[in-house]
MARZA-658352 format. One record per residue (C-alpha): residue number from 1; residue in three letters; x, y, z. Coordinates in pm, whole numbers, plus 32768, in hexadecimal, padded with zeros to 4 digits. Layout:
r nr->NUM, rest->Ala, x->X, y->Y, z->Z $
...
***
This chain:
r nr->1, rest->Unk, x->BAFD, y->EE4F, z->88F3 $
r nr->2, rest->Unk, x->BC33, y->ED7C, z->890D $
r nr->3, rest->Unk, x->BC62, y->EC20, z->8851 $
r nr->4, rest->Unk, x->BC53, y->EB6E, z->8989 $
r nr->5, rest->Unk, x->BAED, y->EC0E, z->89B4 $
r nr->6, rest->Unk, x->BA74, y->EBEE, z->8880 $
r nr->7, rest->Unk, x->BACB, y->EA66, z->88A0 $
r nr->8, rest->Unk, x->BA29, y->EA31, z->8A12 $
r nr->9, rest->Unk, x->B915, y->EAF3, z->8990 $
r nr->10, rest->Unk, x->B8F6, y->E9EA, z->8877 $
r nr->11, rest->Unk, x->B93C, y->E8F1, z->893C $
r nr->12, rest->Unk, x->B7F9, y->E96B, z->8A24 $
r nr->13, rest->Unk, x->B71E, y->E95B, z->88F6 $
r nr->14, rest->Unk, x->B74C, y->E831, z->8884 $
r nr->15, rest->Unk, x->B747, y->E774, z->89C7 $
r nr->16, rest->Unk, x->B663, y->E626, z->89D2 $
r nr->17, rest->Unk, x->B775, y->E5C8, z->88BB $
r nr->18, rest->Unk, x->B838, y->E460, z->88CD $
r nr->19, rest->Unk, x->B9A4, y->E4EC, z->88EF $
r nr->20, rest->Unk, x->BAC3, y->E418, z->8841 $
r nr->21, rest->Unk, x->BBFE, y->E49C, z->8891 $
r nr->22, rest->Unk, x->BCDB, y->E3B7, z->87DB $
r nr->23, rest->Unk, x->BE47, y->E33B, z->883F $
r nr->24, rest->Unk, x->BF79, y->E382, z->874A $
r nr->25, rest->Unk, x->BF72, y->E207, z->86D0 $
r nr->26, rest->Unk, x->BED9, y->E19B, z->858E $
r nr->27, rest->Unk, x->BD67, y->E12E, z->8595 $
r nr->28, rest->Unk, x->BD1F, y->DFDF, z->8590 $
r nr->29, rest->Unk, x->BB99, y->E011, z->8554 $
r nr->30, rest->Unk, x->BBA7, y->E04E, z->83C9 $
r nr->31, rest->Unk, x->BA97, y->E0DA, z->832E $
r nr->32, rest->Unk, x->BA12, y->E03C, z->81A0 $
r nr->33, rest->Unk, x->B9B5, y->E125, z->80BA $
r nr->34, rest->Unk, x->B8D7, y->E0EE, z->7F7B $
r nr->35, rest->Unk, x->B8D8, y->E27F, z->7F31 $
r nr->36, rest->Unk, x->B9AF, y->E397, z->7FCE $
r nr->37, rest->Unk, x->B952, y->E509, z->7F73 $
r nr->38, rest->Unk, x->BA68, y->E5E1, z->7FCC $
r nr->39, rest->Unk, x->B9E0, y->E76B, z->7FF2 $
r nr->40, rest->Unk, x->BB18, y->E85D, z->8019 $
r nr->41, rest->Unk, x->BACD, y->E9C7, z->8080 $
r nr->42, rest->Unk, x->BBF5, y->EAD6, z->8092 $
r nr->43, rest->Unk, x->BCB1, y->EBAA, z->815D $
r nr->44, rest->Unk, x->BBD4, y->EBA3, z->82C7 $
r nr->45, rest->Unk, x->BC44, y->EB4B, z->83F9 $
r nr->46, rest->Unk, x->BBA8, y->EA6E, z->8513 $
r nr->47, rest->Unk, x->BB1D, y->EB73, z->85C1 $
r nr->48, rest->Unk, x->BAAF, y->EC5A, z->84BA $
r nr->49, rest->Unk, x->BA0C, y->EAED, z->8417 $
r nr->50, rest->Unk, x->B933, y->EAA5, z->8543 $
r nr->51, rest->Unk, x->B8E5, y->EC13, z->85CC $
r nr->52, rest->Unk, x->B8AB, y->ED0B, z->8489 $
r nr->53, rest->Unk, x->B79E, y->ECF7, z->83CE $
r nr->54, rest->Unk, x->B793, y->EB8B, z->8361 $
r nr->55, rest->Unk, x->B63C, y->EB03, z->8407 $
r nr->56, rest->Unk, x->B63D, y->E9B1, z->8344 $
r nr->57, rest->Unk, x->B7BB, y->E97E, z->83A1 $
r nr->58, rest->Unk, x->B770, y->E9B0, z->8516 $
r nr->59, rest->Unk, x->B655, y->E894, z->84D9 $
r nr->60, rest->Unk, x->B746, y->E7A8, z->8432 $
r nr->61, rest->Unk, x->B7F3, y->E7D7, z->8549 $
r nr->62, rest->Unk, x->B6F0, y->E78D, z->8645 $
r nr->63, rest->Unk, x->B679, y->E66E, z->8593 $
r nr->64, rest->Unk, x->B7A3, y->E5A8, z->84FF $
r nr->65, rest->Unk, x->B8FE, y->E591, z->8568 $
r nr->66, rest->Unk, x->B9CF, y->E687, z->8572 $
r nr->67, rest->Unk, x->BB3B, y->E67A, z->859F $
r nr->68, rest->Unk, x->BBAD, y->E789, z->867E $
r nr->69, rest->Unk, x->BD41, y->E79B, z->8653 $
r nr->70, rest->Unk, x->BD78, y->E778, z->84D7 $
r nr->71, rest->Unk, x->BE51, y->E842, z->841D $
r nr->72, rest->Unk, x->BEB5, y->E8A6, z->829D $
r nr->73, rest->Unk, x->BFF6, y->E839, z->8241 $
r nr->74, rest->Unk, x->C099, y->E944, z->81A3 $
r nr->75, rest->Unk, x->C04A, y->EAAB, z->8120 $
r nr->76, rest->Unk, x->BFFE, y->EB09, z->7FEB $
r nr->77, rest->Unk, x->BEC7, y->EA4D, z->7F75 $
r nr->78, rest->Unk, x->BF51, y->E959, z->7E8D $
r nr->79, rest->Unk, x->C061, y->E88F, z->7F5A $
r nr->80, rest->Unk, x->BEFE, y->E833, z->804D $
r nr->81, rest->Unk, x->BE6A, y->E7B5, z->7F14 $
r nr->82, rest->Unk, x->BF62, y->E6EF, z->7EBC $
r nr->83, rest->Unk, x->BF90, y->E64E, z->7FF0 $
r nr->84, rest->Unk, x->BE26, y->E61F, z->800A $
r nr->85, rest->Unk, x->BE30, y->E4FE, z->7EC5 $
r nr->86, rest->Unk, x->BFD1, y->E4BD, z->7EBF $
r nr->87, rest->Unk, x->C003, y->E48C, z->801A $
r nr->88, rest->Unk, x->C12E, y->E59A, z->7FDB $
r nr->89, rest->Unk, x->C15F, y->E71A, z->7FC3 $
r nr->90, rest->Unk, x->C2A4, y->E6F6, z->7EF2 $
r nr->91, rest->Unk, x->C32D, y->E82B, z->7F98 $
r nr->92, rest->Unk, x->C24D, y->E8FD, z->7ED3 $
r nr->93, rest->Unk, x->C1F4, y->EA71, z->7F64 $
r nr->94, rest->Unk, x->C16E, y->EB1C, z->7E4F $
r nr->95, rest->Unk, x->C03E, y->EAF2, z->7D82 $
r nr->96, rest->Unk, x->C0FD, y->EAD0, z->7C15 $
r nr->97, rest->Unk, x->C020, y->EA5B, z->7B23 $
r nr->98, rest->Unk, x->C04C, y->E8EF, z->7A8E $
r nr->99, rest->Unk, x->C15E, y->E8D2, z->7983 $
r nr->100, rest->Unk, x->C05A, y->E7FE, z->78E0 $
r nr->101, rest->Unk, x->BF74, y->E8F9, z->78B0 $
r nr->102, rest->Unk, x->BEE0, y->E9D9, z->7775 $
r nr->103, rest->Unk, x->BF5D, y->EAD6, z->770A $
r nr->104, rest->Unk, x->C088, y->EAF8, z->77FE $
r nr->105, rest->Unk, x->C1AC, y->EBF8, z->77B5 $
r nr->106, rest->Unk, x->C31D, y->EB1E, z->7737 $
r nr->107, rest->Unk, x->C3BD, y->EBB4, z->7884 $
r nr->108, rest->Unk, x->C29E, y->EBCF, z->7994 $
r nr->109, rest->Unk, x->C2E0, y->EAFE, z->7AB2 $
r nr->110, rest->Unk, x->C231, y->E9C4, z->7AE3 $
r nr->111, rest->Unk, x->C1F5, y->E899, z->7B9B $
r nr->112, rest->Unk, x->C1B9, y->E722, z->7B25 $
r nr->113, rest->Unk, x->C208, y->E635, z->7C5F $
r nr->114, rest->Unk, x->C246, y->E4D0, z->7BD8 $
r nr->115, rest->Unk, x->C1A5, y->E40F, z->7CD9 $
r nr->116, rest->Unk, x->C069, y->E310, z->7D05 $
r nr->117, rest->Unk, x->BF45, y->E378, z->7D5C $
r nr->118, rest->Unk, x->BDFB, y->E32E, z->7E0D $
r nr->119, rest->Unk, x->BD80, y->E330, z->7CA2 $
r nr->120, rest->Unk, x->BE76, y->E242, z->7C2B $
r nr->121, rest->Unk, x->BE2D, y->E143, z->7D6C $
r nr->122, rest->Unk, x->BCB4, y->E14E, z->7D40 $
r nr->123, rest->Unk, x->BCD2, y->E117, z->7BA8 $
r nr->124, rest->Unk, x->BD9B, y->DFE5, z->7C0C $
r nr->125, rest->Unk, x->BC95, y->DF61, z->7CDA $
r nr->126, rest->Unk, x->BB6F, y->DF8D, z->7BC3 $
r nr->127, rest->Unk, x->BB14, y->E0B2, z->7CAA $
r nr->128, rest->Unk, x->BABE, y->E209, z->7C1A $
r nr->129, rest->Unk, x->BB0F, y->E382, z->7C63 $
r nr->130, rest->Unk, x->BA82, y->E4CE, z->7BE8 $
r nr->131, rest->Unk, x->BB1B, y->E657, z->7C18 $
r nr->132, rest->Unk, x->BA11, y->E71E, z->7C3C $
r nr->133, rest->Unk, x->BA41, y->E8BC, z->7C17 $
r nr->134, rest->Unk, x->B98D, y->E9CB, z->7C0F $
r nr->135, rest->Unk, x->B9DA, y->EA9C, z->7AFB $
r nr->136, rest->Unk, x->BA6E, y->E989, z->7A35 $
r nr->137, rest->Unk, x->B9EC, y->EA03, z->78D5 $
r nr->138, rest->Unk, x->B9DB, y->E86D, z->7841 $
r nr->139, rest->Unk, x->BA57, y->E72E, z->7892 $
r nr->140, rest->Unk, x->BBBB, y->E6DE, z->78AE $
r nr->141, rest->Unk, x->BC1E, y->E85B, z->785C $
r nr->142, rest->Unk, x->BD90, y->E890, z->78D4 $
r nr->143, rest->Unk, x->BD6B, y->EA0E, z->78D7 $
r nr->144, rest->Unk, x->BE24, y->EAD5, z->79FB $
r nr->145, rest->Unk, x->BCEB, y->EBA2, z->7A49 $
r nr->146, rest->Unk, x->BB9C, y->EC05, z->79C3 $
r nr->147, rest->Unk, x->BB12, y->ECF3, z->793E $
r nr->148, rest->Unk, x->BC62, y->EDCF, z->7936 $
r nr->149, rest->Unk, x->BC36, y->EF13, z->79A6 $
r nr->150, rest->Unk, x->BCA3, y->F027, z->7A9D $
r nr->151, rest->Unk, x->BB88, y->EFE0, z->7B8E $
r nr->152, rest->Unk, x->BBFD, y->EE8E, z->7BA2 $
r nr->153, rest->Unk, x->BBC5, y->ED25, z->7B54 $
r nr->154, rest->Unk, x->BAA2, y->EC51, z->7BD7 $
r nr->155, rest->Unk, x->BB5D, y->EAFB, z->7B87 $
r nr->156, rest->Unk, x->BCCB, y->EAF5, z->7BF2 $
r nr->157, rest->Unk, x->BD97, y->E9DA, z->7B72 $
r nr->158, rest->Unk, x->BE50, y->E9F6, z->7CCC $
r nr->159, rest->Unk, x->BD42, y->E93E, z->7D49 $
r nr->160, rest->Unk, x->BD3E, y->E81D, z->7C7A $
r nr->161, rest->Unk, x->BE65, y->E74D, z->7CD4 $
r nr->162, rest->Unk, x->BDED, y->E631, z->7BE6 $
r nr->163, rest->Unk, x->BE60, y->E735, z->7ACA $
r nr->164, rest->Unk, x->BFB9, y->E717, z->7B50 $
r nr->165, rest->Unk, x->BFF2, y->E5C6, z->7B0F $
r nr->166, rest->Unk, x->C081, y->E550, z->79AE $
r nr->167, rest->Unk, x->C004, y->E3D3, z->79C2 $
r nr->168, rest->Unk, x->BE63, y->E4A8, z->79E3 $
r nr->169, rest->Unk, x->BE77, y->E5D6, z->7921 $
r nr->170, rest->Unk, x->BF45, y->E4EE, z->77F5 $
r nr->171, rest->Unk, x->BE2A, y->E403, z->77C0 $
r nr->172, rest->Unk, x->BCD7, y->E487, z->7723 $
r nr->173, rest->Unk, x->BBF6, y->E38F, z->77DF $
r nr->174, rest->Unk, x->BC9C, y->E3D5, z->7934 $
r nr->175, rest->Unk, x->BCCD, y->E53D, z->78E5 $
r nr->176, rest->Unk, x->BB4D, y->E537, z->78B7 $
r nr->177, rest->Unk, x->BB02, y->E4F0, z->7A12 $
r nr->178, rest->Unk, x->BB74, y->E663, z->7A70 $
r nr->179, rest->Unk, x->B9DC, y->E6EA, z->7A4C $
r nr->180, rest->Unk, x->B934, y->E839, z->7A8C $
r nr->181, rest->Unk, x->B86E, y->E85C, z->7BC9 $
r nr->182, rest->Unk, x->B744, y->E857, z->7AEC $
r nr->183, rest->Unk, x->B784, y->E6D0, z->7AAE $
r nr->184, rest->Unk, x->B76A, y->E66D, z->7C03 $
r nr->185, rest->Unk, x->B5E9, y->E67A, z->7BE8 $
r nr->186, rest->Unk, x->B58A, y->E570, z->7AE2 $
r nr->187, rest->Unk, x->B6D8, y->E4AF, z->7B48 $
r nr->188, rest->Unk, x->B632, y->E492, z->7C93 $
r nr->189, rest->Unk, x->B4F3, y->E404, z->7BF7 $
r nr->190, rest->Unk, x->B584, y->E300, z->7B3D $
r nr->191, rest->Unk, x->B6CB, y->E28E, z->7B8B $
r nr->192, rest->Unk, x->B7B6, y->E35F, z->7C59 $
r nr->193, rest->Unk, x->B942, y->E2FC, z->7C9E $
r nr->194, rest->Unk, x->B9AC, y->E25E, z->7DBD $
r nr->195, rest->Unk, x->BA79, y->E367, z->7DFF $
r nr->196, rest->Unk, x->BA1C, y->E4D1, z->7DD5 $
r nr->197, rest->Unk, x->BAD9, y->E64C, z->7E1F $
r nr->198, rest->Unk, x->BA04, y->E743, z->7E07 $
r nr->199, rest->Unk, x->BA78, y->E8B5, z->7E38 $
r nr->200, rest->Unk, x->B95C, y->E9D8, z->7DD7 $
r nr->201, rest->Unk, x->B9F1, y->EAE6, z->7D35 $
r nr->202, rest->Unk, x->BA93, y->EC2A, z->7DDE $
r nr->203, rest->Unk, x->B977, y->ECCC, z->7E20 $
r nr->204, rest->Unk, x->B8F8, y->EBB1, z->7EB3 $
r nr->205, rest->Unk, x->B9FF, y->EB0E, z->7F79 $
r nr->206, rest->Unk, x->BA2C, y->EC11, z->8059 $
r nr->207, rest->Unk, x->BB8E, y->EC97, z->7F80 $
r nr->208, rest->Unk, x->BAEF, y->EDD1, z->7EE9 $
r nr->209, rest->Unk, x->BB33, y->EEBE, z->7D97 $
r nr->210, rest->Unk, x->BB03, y->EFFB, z->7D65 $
r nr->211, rest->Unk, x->B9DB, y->EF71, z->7C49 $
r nr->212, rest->Unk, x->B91B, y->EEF3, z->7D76 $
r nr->213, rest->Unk, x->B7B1, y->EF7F, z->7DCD $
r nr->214, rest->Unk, x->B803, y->EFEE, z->7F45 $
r nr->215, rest->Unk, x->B96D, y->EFCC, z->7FC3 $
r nr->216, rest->Unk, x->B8FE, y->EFF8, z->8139 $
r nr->217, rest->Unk, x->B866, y->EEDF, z->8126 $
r nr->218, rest->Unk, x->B930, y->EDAE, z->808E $
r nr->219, rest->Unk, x->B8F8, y->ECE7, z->81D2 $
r nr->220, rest->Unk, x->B77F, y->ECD7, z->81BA $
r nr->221, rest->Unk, x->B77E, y->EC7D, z->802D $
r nr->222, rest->Unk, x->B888, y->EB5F, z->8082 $
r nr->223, rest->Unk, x->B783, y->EB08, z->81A0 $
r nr->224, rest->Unk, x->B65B, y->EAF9, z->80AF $
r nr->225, rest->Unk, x->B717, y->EA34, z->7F8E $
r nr->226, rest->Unk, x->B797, y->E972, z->804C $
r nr->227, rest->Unk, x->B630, y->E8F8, z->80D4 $
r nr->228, rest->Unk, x->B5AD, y->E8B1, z->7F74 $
r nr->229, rest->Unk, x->B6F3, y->E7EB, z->7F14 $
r nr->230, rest->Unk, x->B698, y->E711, z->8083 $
r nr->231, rest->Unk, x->B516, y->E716, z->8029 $
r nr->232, rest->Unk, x->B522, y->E68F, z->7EF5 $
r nr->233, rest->Unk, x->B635, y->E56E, z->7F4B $
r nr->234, rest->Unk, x->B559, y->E4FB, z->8068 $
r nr->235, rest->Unk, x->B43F, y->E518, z->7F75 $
r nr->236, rest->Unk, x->B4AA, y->E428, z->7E6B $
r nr->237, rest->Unk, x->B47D, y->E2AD, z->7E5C $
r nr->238, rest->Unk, x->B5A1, y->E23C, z->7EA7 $
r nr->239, rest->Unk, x->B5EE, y->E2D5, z->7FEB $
r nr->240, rest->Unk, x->B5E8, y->E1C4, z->80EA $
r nr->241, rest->Unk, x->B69D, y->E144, z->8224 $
r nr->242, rest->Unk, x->B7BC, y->E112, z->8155 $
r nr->243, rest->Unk, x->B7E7, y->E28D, z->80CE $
r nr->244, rest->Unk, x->B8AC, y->E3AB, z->8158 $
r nr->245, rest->Unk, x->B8CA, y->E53F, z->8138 $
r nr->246, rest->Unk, x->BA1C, y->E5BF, z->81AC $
r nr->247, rest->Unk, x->B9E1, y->E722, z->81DE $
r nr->248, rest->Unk, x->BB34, y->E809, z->8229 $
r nr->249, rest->Unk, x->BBEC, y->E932, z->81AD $
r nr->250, rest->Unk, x->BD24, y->E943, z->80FE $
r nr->251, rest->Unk, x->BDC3, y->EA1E, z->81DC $
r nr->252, rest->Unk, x->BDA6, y->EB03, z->82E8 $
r nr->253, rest->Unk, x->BDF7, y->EC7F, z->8351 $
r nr->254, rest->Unk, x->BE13, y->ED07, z->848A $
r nr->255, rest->Unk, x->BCAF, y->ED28, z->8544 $
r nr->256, rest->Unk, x->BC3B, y->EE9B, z->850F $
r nr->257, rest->Unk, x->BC5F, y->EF88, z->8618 $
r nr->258, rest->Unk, x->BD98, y->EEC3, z->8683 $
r nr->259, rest->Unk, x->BE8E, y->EFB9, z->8600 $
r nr->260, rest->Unk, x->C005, y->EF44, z->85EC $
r nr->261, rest->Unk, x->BF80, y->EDDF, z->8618 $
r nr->262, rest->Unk, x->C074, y->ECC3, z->8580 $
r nr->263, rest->Unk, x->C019, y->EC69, z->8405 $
r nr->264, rest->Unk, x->C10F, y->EB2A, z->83F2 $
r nr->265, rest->Unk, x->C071, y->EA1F, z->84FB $
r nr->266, rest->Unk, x->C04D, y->E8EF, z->84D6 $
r nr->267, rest->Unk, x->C071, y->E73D, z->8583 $
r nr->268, rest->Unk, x->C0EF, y->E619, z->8506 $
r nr->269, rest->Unk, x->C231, y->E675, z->8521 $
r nr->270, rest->Unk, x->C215, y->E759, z->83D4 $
r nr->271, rest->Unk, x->C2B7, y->E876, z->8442 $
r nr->272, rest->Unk, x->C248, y->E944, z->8350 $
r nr->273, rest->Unk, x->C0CF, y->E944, z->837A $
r nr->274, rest->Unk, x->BFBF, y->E9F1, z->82C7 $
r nr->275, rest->Unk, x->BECB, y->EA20, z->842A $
r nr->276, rest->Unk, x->BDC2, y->E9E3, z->84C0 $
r nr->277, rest->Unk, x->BC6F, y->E94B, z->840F $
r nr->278, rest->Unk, x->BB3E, y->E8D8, z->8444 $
r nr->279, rest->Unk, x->BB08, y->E76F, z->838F $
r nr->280, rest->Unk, x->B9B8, y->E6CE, z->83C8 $
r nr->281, rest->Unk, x->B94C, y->E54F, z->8369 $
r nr->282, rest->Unk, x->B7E9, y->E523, z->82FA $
r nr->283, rest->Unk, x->B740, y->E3D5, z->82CF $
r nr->284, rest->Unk, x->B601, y->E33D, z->82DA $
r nr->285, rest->Unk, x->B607, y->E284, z->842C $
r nr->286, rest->Unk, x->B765, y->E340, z->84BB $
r nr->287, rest->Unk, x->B676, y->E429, z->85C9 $
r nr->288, rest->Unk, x->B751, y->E548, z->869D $
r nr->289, rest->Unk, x->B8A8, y->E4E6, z->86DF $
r nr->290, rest->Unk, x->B9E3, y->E5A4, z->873A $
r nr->291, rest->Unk, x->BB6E, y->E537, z->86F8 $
r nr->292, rest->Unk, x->BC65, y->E605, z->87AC $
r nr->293, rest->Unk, x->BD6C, y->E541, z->86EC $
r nr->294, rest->Unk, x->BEAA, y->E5F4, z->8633 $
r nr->295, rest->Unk, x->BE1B, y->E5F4, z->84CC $
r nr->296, rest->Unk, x->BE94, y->E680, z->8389 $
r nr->297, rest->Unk, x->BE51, y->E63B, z->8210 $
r nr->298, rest->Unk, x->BF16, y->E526, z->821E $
r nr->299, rest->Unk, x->BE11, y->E4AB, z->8302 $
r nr->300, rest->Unk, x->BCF6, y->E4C4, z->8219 $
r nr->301, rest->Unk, x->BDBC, y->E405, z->8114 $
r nr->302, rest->Unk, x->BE18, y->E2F5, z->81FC $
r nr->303, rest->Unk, x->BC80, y->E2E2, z->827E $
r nr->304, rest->Unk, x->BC3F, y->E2C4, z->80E1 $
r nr->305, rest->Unk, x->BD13, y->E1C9, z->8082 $
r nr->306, rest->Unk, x->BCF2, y->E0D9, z->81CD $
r nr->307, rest->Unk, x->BB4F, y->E0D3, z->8163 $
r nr->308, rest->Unk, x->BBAC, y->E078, z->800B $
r nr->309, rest->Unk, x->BCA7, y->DF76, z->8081 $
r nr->310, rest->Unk, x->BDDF, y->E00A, z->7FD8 $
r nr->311, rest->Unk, x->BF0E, y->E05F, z->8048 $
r nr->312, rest->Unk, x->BF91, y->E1BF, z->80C8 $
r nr->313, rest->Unk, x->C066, y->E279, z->800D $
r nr->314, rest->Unk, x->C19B, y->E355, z->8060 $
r nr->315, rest->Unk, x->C168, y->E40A, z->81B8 $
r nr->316, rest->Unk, x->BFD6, y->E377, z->81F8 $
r nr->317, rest->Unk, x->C0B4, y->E242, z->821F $
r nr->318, rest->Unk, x->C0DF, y->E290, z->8371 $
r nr->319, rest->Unk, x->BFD5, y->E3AB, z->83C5 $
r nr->320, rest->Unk, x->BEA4, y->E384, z->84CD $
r nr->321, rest->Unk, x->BD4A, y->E343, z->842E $
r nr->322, rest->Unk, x->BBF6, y->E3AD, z->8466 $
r nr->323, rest->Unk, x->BB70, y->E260, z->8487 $
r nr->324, rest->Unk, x->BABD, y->E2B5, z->85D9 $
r nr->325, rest->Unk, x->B9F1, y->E3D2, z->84FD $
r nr->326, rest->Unk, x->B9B5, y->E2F2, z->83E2 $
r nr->327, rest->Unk, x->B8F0, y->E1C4, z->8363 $
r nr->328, rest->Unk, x->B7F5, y->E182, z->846F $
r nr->329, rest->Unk, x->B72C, y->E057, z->83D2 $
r nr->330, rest->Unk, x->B5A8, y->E0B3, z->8415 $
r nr->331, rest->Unk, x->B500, y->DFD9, z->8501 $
***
């Protein structure tokens, strides 16, 4: 089936649906956040997202709003998750480890942007932030990957763009907010951060190792973390009106079956473009909506900062926002 198909068809399914199809202007409407839980899963397009084997994705979908024409910025992983809390992708296209990290060779190549963050914004507001990764063997570990092996690495530091930046990893109390997957639990149940990225680890973000239980299906075990990760959020006492779950990927491939298919696309005038992606906006009150808007990870930045009433940085300055998919006050 062709792309176009497989997007009418989706479009047929999820009719009864309030459509926004927003204009290339900034929103006005501007969402205010008391919690944000950003879930990143890896390396799937929009149509492999919403038509493999990924029945609580297709829900989200169904049920929430869904932004229909957003893209990764960049390929390799790493420059998307940069952008995602920097607001910049600092020309990176490679997934070198930080050259803050443990244990790194004198000569391997390394990045260390210097550059505020969406950590650094949120401190200054008496606002709070947590990394969450799976794999992460303890609290504010800087390690490139764990375990090390030749079947692969179930926490990649590539992932973790707070490890990245000198002004975190350099302070032991900041550094501390960079938690295993595990913590997210008990956080959740007490106090959890204002601001939370969450990424499972690559057996269950969709990335895949050769350590993983079934390769053939990385999909469906993406589909099914992701689910608890959403569960439990919605299931704590804090969610409310005033919460949000960004759900996206960091980047996207070309859709199987669609052989020959261009890898580099992107919008927003980013020419180079890392395709593609599904991103989905749950809330408590949102119901089904649709953007059609041109939407990147500069987006979801810019939708993050404007409901925590800070300003944009570098290139969310002047990106479109999800505001139509998020922050719907409950009646």
């Amino acid at each position: 089936m062709s792309t176009s198909g497989r997007l009418t068809r989706f479009g047929v399914a999820l009719c009864g649906l309030l459509i926004v199809a927003t204009a290339g202007a900034k929103n006005d409407s501007r969402p205010a956040f008391d919690h944000v839980f950003v879930v990143v899963l890896e390396n799937r397009s929009f149509d492999d997202a919403l038509f493999g084997p990924t029945p609580f994705i297709r829900e989200l979908a169904r049920t929430q709003g869904l932004a229909t024409w957003y893209f990764g910025v960049a390929h390799p992983s790493l420059p998307n998750y940069l952008a995602m809390i920097a607001g910049d992708d600092f020309d990176i296209r490679d997934n070198a480890p930080s050259c803050l990290a443990s244990g790194l060779a004198k000569d391997a190549p390394c990045h260390a942007p210097v550059h505020e963050t969406l950590a650094d914004q949120l401190e200054a507001r008496g606002l709070t932030w947590a990394f969450y990764g799976g794999g992460l063997p303890e609290p504010g570990s800087l390690v490139v990957e764990a375990p090390h092996g030749p079947a692969g690495a179930l926490y990649a530091q590539k992932h973790n763009p707070f490890a990245y930046f000198r002004q975190i990893v350099g302070n032991s109390a900041r550094r501390a907010r960079i938690k295993p997957l595990d913590a997210l639990a008990p956080d959740l149940t007490t106090a959890p951060p204002n601001f939370a990225l969450i990424v499972p680890d690559q057996c269950e973000d969709g990335h895949g190792l050769a350590a993983c239980p079934d390769q053939t299906d990385l999909a469906g075990r993406s589909d099914a973390a992701l689910r608890r990760i959403v569960t439990m959020i919605r299931g704590a006492k804090h969610w409310s009106d005033r919460s949000a779950i960004f759900v996206t990927f960091d980047e996207g491939l070309p859709p199987q079956g669609l052989a020959g298919a261009p890898r580099h696309m992107g919008c927003c005038s980013d020419a180079s473009g890392g395709h593609h992606i599904a991103t989905i906006v749950v809330s408590k009150c949102g119901g089904p909506r649709r953007s059609a808007a041109e939407l990147d990870h500069y987006s979801l930045l810019a939708t993050i900062e404007d409901g925590f009433g800070l300003p944009r940085l570098g290139k969310a300055a002047s990106a479109v926002t999800m505001a139509d998919l998020a922050g719907r006050e409950c009646p």
